[in-house]
C-alpha positions as a Markdown table, in Angstrom:
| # | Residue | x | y | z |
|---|---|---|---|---|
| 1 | Unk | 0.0 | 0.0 | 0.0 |
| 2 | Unk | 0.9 | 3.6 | -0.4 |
| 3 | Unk | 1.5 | 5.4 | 2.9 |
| 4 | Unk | 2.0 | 9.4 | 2.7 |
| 5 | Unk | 1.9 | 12.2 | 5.1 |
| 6 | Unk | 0.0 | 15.4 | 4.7 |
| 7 | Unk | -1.5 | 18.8 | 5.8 |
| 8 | Unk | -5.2 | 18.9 | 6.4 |
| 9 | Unk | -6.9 | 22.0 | 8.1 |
| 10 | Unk | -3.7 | 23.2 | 9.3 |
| 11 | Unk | -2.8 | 19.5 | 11.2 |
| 12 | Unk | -0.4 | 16.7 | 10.5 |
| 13 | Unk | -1.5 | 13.4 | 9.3 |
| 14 | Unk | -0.1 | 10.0 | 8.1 |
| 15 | Unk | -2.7 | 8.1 | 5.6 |
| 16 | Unk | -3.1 | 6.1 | 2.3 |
| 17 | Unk | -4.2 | 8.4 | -0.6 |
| 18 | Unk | -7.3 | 7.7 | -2.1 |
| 19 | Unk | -6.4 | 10.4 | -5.0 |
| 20 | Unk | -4.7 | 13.4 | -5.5 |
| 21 | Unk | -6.7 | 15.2 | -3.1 |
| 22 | Unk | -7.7 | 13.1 | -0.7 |
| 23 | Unk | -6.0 | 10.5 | 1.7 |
| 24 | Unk | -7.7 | 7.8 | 4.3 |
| 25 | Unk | -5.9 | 8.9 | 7.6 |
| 26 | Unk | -3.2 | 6.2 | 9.4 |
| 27 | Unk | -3.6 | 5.4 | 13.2 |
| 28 | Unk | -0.8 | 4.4 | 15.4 |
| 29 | Unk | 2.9 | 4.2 | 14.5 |
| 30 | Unk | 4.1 | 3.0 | 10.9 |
| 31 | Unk | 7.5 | 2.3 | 12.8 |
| 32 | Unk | 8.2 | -0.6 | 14.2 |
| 33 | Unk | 8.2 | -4.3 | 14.0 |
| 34 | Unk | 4.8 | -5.2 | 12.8 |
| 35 | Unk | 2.0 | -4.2 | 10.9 |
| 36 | Unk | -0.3 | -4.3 | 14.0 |
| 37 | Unk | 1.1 | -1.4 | 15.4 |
| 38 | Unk | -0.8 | 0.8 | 13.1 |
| 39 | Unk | -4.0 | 0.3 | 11.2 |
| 40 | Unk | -6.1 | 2.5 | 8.4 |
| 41 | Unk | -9.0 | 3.5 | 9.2 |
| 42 | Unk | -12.0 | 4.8 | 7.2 |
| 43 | Unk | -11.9 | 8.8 | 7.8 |
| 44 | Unk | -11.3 | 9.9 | 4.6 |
| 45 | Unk | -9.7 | 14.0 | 4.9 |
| 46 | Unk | -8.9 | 16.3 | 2.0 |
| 47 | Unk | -5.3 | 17.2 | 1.5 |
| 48 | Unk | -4.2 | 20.2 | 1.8 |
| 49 | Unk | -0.9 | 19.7 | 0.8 |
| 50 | Unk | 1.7 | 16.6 | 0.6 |
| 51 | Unk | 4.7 | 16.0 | 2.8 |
| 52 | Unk | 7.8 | 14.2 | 2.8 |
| 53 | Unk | 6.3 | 10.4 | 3.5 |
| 54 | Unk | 8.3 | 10.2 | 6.5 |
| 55 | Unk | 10.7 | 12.4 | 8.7 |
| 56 | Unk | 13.6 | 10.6 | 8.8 |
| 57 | Unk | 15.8 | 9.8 | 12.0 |
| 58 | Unk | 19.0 | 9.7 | 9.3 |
| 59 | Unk | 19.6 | 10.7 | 5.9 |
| 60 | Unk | 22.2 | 8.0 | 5.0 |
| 61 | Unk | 23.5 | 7.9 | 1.0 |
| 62 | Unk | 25.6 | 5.7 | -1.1 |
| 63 | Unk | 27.8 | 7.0 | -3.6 |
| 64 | Unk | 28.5 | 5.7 | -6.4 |
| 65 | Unk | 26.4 | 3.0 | -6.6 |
| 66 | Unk | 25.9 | 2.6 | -10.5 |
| 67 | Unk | 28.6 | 1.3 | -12.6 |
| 68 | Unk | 27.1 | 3.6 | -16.0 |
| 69 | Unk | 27.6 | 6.6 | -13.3 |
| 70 | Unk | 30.9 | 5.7 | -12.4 |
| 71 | Unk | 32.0 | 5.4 | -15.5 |
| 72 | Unk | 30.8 | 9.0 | -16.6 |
| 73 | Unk | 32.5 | 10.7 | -14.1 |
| 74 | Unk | 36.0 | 8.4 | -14.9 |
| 75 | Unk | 35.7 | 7.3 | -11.4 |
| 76 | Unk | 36.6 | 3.7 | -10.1 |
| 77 | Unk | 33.9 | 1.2 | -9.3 |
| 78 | Unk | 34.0 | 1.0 | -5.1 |
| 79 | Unk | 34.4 | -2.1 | -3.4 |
| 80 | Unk | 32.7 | -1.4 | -0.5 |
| 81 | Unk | 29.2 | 1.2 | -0.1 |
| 82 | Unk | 30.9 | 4.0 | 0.3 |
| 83 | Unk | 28.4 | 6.4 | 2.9 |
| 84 | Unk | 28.1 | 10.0 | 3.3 |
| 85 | Unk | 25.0 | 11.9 | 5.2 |
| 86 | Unk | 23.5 | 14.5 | 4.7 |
| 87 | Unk | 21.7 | 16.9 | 7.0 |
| 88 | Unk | 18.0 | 17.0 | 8.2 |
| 89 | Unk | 17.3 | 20.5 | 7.0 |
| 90 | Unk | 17.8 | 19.5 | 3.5 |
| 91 | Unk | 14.8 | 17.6 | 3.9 |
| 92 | Unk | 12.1 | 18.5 | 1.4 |
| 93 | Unk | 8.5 | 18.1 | -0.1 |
| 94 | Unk | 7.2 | 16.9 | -3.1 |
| 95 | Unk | 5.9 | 19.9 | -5.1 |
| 96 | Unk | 8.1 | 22.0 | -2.9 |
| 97 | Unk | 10.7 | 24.2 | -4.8 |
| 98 | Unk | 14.6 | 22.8 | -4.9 |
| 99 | Unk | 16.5 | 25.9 | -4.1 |
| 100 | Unk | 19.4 | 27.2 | -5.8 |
| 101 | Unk | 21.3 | 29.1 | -3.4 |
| 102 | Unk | 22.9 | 32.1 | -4.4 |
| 103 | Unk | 26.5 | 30.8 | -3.5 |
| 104 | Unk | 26.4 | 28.0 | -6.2 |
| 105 | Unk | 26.5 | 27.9 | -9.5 |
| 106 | Unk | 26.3 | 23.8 | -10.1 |
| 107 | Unk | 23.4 | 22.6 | -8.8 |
| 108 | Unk | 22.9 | 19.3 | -9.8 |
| 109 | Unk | 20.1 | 16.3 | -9.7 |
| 110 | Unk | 20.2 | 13.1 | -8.9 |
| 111 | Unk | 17.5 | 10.7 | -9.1 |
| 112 | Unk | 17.5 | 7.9 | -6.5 |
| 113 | Unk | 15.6 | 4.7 | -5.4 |
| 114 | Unk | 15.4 | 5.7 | -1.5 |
| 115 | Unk | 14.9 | 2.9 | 1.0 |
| 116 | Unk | 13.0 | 3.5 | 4.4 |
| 117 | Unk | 14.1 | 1.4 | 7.3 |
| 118 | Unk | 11.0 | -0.2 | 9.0 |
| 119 | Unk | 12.9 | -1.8 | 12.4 |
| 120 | Unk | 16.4 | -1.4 | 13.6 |
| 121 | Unk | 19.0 | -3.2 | 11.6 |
| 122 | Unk | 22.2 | -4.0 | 13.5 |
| 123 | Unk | 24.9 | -6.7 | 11.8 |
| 124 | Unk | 22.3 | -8.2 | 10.2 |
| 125 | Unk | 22.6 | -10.8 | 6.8 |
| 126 | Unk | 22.4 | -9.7 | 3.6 |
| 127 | Unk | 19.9 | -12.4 | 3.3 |
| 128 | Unk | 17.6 | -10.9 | 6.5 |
| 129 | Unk | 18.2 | -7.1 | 5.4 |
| 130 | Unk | 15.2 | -7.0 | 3.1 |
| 131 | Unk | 13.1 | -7.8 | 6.0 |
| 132 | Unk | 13.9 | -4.9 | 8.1 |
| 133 | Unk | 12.6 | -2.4 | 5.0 |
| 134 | Unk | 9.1 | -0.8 | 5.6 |
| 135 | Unk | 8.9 | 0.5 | 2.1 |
| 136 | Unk | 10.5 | 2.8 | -1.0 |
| 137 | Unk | 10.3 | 5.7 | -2.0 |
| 138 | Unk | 11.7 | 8.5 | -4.5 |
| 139 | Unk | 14.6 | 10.9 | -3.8 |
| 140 | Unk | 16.9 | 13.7 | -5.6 |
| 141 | Unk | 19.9 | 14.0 | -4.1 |
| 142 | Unk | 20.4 | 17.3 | -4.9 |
| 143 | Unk | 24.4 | 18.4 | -5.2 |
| 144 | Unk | 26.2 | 21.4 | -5.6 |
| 145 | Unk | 29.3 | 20.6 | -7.4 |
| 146 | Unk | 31.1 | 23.3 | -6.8 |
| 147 | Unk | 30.9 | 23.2 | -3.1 |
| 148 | Unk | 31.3 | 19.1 | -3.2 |
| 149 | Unk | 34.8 | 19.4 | -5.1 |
| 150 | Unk | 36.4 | 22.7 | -4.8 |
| 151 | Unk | 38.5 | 22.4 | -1.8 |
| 152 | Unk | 38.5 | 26.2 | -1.8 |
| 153 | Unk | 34.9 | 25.8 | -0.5 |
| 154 | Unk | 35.4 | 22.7 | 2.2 |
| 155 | Unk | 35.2 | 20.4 | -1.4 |
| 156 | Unk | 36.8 | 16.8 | -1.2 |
| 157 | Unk | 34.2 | 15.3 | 1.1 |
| 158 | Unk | 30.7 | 15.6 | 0.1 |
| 159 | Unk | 28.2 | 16.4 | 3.2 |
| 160 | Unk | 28.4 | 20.4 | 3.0 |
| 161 | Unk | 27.6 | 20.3 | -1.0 |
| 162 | Unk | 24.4 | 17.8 | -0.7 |
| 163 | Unk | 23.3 | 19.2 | 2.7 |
| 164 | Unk | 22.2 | 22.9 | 1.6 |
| 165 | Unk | 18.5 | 23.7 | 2.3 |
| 166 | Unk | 15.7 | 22.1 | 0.2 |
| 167 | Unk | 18.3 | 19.6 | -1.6 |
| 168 | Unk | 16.8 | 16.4 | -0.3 |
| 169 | Unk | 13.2 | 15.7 | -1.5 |
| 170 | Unk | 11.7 | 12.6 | -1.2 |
| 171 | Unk | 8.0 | 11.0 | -2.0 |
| 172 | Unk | 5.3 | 11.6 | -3.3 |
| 173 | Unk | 4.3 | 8.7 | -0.9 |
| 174 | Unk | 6.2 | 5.7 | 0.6 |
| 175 | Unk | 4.9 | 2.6 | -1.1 |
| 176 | Unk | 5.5 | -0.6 | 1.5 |
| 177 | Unk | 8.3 | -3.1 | 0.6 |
| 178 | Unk | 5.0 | -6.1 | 0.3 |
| 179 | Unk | 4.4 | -4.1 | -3.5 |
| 180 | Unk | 8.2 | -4.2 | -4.4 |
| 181 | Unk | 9.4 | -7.6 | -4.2 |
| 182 | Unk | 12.4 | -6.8 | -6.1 |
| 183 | Unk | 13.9 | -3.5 | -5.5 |
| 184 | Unk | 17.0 | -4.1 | -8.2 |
| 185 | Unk | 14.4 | -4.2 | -10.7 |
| 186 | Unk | 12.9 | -1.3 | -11.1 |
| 187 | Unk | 13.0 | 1.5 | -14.2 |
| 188 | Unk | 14.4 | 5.0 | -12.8 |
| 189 | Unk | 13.7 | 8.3 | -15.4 |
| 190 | Unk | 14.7 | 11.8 | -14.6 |
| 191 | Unk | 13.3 | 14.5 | -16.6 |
| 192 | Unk | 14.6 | 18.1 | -16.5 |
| 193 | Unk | 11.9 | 20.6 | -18.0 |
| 194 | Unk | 10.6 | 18.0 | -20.3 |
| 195 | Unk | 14.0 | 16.2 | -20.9 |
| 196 | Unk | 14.7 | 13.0 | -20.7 |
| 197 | Unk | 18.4 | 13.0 | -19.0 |
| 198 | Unk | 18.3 | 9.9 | -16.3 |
| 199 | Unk | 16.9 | 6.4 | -18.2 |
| 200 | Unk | 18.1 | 3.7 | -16.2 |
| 201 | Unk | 17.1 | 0.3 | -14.0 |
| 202 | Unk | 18.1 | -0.4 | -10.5 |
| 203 | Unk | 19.7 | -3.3 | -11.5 |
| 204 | Unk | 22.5 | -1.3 | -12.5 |
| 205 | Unk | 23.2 | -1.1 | -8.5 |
| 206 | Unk | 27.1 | -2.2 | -7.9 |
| 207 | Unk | 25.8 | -3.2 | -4.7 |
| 208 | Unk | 22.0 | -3.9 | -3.9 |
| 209 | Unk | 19.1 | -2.9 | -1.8 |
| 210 | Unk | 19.9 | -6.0 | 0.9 |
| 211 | Unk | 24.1 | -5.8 | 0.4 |
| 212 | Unk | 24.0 | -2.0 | 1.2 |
| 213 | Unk | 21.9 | -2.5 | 4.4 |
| 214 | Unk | 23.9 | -5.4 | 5.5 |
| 215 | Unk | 26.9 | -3.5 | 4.9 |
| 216 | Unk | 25.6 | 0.2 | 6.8 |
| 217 | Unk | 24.3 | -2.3 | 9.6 |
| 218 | Unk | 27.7 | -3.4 | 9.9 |
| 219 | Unk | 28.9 | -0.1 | 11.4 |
| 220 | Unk | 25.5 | 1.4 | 12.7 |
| 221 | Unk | 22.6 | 0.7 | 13.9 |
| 222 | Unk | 20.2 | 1.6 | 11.5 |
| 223 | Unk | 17.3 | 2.9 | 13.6 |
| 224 | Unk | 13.2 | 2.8 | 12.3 |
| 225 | Unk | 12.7 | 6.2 | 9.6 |
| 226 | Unk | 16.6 | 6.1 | 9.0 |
| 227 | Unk | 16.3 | 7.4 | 5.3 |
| 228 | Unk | 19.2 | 5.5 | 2.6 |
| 229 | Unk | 19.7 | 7.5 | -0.8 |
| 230 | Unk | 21.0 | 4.1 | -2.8 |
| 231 | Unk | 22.8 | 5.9 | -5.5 |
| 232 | Unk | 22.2 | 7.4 | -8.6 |
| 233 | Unk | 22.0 | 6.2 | -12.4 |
| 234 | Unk | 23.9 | 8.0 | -15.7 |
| 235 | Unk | 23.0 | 11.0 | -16.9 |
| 236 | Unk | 23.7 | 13.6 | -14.8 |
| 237 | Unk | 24.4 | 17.0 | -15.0 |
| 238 | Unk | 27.9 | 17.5 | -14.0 |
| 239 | Unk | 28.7 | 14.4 | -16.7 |
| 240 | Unk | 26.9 | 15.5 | -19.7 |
| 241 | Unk | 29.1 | 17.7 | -22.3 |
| 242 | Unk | 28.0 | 20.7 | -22.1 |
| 243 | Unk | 26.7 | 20.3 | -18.6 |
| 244 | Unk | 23.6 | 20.4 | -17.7 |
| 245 | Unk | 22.8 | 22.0 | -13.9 |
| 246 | Unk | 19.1 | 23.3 | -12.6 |
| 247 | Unk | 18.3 | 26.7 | -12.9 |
| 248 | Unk | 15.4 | 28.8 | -12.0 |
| 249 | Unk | 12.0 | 27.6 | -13.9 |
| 250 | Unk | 13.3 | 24.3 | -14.3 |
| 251 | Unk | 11.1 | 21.6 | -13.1 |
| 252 | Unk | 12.6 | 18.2 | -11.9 |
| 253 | Unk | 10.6 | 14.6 | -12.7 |
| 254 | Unk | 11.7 | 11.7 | -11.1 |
| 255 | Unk | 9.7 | 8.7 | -11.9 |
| 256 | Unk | 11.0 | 5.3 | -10.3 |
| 257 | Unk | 8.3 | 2.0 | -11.4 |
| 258 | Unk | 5.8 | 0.9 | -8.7 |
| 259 | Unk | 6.6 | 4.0 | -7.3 |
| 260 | Unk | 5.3 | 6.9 | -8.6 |
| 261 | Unk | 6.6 | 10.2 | -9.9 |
| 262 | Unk | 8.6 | 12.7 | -7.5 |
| 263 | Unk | 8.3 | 16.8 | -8.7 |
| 264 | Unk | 9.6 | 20.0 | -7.6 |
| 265 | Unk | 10.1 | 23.3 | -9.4 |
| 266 | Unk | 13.4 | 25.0 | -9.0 |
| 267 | Unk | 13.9 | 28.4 | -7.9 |
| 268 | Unk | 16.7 | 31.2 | -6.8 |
| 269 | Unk | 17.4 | 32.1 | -3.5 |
């Protein structure tokens, strides 16, 4: 089922959309280690507006994570996950505008499967880590280039570039991992203004849905709402000749399969 949060006469609520204006509301906690800790019930509101599906309690990513993408940016395959975070207020709506802030100049997109831990997940198997999922959703890691590689502005690592307000929206909805039986096989599309510039699959993953939670669990515990970005696919704007970053007016499409599509204007700060 699909599970979304939104704003109804000025209050919070979790529920299953019935349509694009309406949602059945959500009692109880969506968190935890059953179903039977939350039920839907049969109040039906009218949506004010949509919200982020969930508030995570991390936003973990994975770099890297496509072997097309890594060979666009002339970048060795990893051999491990290899994890960065970026921060909560980056955290974002759909239909909520992707910022551009005035500092930057190479704002990019990134189109991402995002995977929404349902119960805490320490140094478990890669064959258990599926079961520890409460559902998927889509993301854009947004990333300002400049500020992710220019060492001049804290470049070389990439938190401060992806963590700028607004650059981490995910929905339109959560859609619970019983729909997606296969997460590695799912089509992933980006359009920019119309443009098709991300086509891919999810099976183009160097390392899974299950490997990369065994692998974060490894290290972490990876707590109910914690948030993984799994990677994006080919295609973006940094890698394109001549590149291709957002500016204001664009609008950003991400549609993953079985998922449903992800959009947010752009605008200047």
């Amino acid at each position: 089922m699909r599970i979304a949060r939104f704003q109804s006469a000025g209050s919070i609520f979790v529920g299953s959309p019935v349509d694009a204006q309406s949602a059945r509301v959500i009692h109880g906690d969506i968190l935890g280690s059953s179903d039977d800790r939350w039920r839907v019930t049969n109040e039906v509101l009218n949506v004010d507006r949509w919200l982020a599906p969930i508030v995570p309690t991390d936003l973990l990513c994975i770099g890297l994570n496509y072997r097309e993408h890594a060979l666009e940016t002339g970048s060795e395959v990893p051999e491990n996950p290899m994890l960065f975070i970026k921060s909560s207020n980056a955290l974002s709506d759909p239909g909520t505008p992707i910022v551009v802030p005035r500092n930057s100049q190479q704002v990019d997109f990134e189109g991402e499967l995002v995977v929404i831990i349902g119960k805490a997940a320490r140094h478990v198997s890669r064959a258990d880590a599926l079961s520890h999922v409460l559902g998927y959703c889509v993301g854009n890691d947004v990333s300002a280039r400049d500020w992710q590689k220019d060492k001049k502005l804290n470049g070389g690592q990439f938190a401060r570039g992806k963590s700028f307000d607004t650059f981490a929206p995910i929905g339109p909805w959560l859609v619970t991992a019983d729909e997606v039986p296969n997460p590695n096989a799912l089509t992933i599309e980006t359009k920019v203004s119309g443009e098709t510039l991300q086509s891919s699959t999810t099976a183009d993953m160097i390392f899974d849905v299950a490997a990369i939670i065994s692998s974060l669990s490894d290290t972490m515990t990876l707590r109910p709402g914690t948030a993984i970005f799994t990677g994006t696919p080919s295609g973006v704007g940094v890698a394109r000749k001549p590149q291709r970053f957002l500016r204001a007016g664009d609008v950003v499409e991400i549609t993953i399969e079985k998922l449903g599509t992800l959009t947010n204007p752009v605008v200047a700060e």
